[in-house]
C-alpha positions as CSV (number, residue, x, y, z in Angstrom):
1,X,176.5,230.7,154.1
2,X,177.1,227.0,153.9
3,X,180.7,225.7,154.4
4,X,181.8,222.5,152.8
5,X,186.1,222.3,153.1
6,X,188.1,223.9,150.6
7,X,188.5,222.5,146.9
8,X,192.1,222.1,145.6
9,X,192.9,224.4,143.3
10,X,194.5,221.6,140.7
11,X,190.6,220.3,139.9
12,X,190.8,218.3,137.2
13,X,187.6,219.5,134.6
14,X,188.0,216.3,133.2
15,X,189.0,212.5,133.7
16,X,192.1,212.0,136.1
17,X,194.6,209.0,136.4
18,X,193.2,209.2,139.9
19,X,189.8,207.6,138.3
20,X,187.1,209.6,140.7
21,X,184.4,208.8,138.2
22,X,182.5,208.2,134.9
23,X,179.5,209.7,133.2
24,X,177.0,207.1,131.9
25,X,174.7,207.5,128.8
26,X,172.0,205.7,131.3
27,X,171.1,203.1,133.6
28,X,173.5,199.5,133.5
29,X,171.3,197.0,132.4
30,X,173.4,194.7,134.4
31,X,174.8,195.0,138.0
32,X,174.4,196.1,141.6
33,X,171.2,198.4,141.8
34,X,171.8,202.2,141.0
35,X,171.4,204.4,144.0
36,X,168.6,207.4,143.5
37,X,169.7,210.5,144.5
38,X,167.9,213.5,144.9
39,X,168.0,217.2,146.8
40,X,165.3,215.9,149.3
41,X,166.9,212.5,150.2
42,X,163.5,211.2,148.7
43,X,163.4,208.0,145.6
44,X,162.3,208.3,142.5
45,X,162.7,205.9,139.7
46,X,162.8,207.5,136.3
47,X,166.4,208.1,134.8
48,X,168.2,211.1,135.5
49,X,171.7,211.9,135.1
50,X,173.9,208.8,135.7
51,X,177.6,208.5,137.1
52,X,180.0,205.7,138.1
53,X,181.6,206.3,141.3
54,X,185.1,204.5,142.0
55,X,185.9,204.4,145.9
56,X,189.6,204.4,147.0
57,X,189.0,200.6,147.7
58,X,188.4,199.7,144.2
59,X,184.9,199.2,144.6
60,X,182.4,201.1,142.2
61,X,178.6,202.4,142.9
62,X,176.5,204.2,140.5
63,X,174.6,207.5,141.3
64,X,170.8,208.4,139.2
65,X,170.9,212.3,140.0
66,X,167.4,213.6,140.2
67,X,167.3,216.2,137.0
68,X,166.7,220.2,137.5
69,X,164.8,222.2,135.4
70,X,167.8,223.2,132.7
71,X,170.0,221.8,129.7
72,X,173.1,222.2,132.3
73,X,175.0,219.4,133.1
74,X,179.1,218.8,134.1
75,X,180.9,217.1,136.7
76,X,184.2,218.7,138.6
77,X,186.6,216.0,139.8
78,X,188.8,217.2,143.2
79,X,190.8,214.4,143.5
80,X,192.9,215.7,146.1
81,X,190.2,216.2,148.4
82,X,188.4,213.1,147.0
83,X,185.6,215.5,146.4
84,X,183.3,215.0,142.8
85,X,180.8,217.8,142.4
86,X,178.0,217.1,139.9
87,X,175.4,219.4,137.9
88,X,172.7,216.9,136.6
89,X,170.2,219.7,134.6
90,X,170.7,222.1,136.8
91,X,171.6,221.0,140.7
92,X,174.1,220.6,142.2
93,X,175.4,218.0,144.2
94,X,178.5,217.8,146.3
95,X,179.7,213.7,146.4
96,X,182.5,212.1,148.0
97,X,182.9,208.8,145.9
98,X,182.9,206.6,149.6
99,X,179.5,208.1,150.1
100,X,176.3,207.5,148.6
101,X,174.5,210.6,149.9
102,X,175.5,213.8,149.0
103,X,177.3,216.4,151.8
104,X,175.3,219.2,149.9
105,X,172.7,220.1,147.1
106,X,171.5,223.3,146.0
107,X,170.0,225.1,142.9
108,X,167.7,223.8,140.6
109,X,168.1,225.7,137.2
110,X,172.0,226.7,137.1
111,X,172.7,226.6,133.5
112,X,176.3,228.1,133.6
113,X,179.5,227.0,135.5
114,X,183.1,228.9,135.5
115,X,186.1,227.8,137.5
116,X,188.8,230.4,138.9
117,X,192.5,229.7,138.2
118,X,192.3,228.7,142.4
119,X,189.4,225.7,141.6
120,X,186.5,228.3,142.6
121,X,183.4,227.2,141.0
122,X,181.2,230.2,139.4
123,X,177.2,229.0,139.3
124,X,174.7,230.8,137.6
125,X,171.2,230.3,137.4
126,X,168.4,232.6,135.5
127,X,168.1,235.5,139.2
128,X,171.3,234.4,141.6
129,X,175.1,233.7,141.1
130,X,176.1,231.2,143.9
131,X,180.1,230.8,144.2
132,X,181.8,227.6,145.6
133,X,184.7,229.5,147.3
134,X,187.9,227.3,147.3
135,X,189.5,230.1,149.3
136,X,187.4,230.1,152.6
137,X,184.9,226.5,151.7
138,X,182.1,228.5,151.8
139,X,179.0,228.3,149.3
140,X,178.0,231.9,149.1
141,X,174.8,232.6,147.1
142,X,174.5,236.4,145.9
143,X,171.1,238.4,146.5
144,X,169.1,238.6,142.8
145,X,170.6,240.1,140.0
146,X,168.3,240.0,137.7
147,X,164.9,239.6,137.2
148,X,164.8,236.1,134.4
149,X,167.9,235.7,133.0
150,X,171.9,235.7,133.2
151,X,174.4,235.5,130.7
152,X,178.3,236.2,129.0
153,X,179.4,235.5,132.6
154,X,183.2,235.7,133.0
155,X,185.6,236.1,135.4
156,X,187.7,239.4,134.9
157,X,190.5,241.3,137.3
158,X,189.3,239.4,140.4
159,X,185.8,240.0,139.5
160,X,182.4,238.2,137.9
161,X,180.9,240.1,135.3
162,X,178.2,239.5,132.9
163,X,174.6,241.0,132.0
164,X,171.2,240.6,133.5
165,X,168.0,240.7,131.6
166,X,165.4,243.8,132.1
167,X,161.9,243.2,131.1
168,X,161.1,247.1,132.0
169,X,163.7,248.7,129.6
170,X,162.8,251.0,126.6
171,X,166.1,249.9,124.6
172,X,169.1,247.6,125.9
173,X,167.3,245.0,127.7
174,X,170.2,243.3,129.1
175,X,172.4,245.2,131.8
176,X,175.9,244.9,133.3
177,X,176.6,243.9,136.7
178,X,179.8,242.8,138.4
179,X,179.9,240.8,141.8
180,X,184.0,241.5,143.6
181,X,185.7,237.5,144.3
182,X,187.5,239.1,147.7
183,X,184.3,241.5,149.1
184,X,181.2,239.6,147.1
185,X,180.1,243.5,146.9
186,X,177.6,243.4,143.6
187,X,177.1,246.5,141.2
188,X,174.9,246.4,138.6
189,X,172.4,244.3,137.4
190,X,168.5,244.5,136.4
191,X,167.2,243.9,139.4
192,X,167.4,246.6,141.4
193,X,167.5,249.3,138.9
194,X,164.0,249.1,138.8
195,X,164.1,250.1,142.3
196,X,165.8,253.3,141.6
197,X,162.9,254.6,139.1
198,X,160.2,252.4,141.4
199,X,160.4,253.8,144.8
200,X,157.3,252.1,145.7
201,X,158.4,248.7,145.4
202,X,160.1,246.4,148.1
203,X,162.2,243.4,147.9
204,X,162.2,240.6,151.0
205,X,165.2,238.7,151.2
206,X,163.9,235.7,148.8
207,X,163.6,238.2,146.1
208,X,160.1,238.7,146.1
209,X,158.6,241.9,145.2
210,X,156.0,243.9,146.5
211,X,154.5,247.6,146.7
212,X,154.9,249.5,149.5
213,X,151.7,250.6,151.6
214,X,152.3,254.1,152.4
215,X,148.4,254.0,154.5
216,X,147.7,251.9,157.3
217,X,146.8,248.7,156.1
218,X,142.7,249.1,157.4
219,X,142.8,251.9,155.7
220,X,143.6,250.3,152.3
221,X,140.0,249.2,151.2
């Protein structure tokens, strides 16, 4: 659990008379030189996802994100906090306009984005749900839900809900799950139903599954 100050729960979704800053539809031909920004800190030099940064001193910079892997991609002002949080294809990046590194990146195929009436951010990628808590300014990323596939995410009495695809099942291939804002307790989802029917299967904490060896393992072959 990562903690990155809490986010004001007036975000702006949009613009702001408090000009944070401004999507481009690419590269200025003209100007200072474009800062690369990536998850690794390392340069690359194609175009990615492109944003004007205005600092408090009137100055501007603008920021090439380094692309994920899906169609997602949004930016949250926080004025208030002077915090800009950007989803170029499917990472995230937490900015501060006066900095041209980010404070944090994470995720690399998120293709869905809710915010709580408190300026919570809701991320969802195809396994995980990662939430942005403006509450505690934590990130909290949730163990897998499902095994390839998350969707009709909303929030609903205090909770997440949605559905989870199921390669395994004989008829509804999508099923419910609900993760609690205030515990982060999950119920639900694909993944680990398969665990109920598959009690020879094992799950380490990156999600990866495996089969239990019930024999010792020189005894195996």
């Amino acid at each position: 659990m990562r903690h990155i100050g809490n986010l004001p729960a007036s975000a702006d979704r949009t613009m702001t008379a408090e000009k944070q800053y401004e999507i481009l539809d690419g590269l200025p031909a003209y100007g200072p030189m474009y800062v690369p920004i990536s998850p690794s800190g390392e340069p690359f030099y194609s175009e990615g996802f492109v944003v004007r940064f205005y600092k408090q001193d009137g100055s501007t910079w603008v920021a090439n994100f380094s692309k994920g892997w899906s169609n997602y991609s949004k930016v949250f002002g926080f004025p208030k906090q002077n915090i800009v949080i950007v989803f170029a294809n499917g990472t995230c990046y937490v900015m501060t306009p006066e900095l041209e590194t980010p404070k944090l990146s994470f995720g690399v195929s998120i293709d869905n984005v809710l915010m709580t009436e408190n300026g919570s951010l809701i991320c969802a990628d195809n396994t995980n749900v990662t939430i942005l808590d403006n509450e505690t300014g934590e990130l909290w990323r949730s163990d897998r839900i499902s095994w390839d596939g998350i969707k009709d995410l909303q929030i609903k009495n205090n909770c997440i809900i949605g559905v989870s695809y199921n390669p395994t099942a004989e008829s509804d291939e999508w099923i419910e799950f609900s993760i609690d804002l205030n515990t982060k307790k999950i119920k639900g989802g694909s993944f680990y139903d398969v665990f109920v029917n598959n009690p020879n299967l094992k799950v380490d904490k990156n999600g990866w599954v495996s089969v239990k060896h019930k024999r010792p393992w020189w005894k195996i072959f």
